[in-house]
N, C-alpha and C positions, 0 to 999 in steps of 0.2 A: 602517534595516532591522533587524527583529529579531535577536540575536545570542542564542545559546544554546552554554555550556561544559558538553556533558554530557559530565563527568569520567573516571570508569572505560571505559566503551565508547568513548567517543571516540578514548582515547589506544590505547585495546587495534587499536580500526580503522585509527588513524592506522600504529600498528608494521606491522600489515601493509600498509597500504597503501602505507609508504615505503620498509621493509625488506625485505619479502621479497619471492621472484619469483612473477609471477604462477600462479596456480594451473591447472593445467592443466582444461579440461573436456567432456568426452566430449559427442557429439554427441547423445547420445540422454540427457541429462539433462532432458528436460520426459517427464513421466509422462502418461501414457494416463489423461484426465479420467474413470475410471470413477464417480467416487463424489464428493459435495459436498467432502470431506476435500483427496481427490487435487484438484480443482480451485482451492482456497485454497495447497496445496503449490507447484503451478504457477505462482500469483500470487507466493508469496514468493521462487520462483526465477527470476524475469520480473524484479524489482525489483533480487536482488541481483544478476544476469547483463546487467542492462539489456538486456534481452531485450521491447522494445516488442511484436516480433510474437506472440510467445508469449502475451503480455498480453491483447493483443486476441484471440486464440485462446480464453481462458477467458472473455471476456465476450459475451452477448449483446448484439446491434444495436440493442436495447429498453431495454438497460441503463440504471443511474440512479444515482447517487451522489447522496445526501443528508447533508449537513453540520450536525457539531453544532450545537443549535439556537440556543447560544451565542455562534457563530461569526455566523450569518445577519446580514446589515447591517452588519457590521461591515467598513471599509478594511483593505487588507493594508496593514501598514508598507511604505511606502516606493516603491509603487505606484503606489497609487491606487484598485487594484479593489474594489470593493464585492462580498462574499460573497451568491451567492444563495442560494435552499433549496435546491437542486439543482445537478448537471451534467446534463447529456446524456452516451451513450457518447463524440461525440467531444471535446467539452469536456473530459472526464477525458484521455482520451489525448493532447489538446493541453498538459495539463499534466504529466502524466506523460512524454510524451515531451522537453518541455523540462527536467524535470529528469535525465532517464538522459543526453542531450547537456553540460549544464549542470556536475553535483554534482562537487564533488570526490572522494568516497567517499559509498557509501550502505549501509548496515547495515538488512534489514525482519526481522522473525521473526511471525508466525503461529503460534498456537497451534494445532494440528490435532485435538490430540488432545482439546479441546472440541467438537470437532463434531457427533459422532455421525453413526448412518446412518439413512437414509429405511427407510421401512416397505415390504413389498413391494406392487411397485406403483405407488406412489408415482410422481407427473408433476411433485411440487413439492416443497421442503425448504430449510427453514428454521431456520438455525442463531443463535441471540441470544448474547449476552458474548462474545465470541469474543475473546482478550488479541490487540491489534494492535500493536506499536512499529516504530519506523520514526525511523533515526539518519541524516540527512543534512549532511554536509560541505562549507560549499563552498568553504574555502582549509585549509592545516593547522591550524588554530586555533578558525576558527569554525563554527558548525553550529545546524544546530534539531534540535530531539528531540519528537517526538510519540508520544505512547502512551495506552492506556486501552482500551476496549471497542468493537467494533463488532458490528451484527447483518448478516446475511447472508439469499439468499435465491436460490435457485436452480432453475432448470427441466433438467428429461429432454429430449434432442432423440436422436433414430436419423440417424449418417451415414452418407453413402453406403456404408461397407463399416462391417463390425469392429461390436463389442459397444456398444451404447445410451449415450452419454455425460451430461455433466452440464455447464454453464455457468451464473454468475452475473447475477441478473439484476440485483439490488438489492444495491446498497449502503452499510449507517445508519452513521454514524461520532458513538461516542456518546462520545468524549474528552472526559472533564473536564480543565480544567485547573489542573495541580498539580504539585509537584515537591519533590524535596527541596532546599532553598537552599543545599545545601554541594556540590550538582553541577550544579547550570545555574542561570545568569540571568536568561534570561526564558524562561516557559511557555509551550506550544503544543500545541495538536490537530494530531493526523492530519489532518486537512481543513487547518489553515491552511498547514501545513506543507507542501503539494500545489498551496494556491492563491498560495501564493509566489513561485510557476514560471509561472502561466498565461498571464500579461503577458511572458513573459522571451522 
């Protein structure tokens, strides 16, 4: 199985997550999806809250996860799975939820403030580079680290009550892989780093 020692953030996650007390968190920490921005916000607090429902709350039922195109065909270590060009919504969330059960510690950051806002009017929006990293642990030592770019892509739906929201429909995971050799051992995408879990 792939191993990855990402150096600085690891050990900074590890401190918390062996030294100190858990963090307290209010119950109304997922934001009202008004806007593409708030709905990526929600995803990065779904990941690091392991908060599966929440997750599924920001995606549409149409959903689709498409995988660096580098990735495609390629075995997970230690697997078996062969990467397709795609998930389906549940495909992702069977992986995703194997890992928030799974991970020892998990570290995502999203970058929001790339995103920009939709035009008025606007039923569709479409955010590209968007910086994604994503620090997963799953004993105290080892872990993978995936990071680089992804593009995004989201629709307007009206809920029953309250102001017009926003969910993702589409999501490109365009990680190169690369790293600096003086903090991790072996490389990894976002995507492999999720299809890790899928089998598990």
């Amino acid at each position: 199985m792939k191993k990855a020692i990402f150096i600085g953030v690891a050990l900074t996650l590890l401190a918390l997550a062996c030294n100190e007390p858990p963090v307290a968190v209010e119950e109304d920490y997922r934001l009202l999806p008004t806007s593409p921005a708030q709905v990526l916000k929600n995803v990065e607090i779904a990941f690091n809250q392991r908060d599966i429902n929440l997750l599924k709350g920001m995606l549409s039922e149409s959903f689709v996860f498409y995988f660096d195109p580098d990735d495609i065909g390629h075995e997970v270590p230690g697997g078996g799975y062969v990467i397709p060009e795609s998930w389906t919504y549940k495909q992702f969330i069977r992986a995703v939820g194997n890992l928030f059960e799974k991970a020892y510690a998990i570290s995502m950051k999203i970058d929001h403030d790339e995103v920009g806002e939709p035009g008025g009017g606007a039923a569709t929006f479409g955010a590209e580079e968007i910086t994604v990293q994503l620090l997963v642990m799953i004993d105290e030592v080892n872990g993978y680290i995936g990071e680089g770019y992804s593009d995004f892509e989201f629709e307007k739906y009206r809920p029953k009550s309250g102001p017009a929201c926003w969910h993702l429909t589409t999501w490109w995971d365009n990680s190169a892989y690369g790293c600096d050799e003086n903090t991790c051992v072996v490389p990894a995408s976002f995507g492999m780093v999720l299809a890790l879990f899928y089998q598990q």
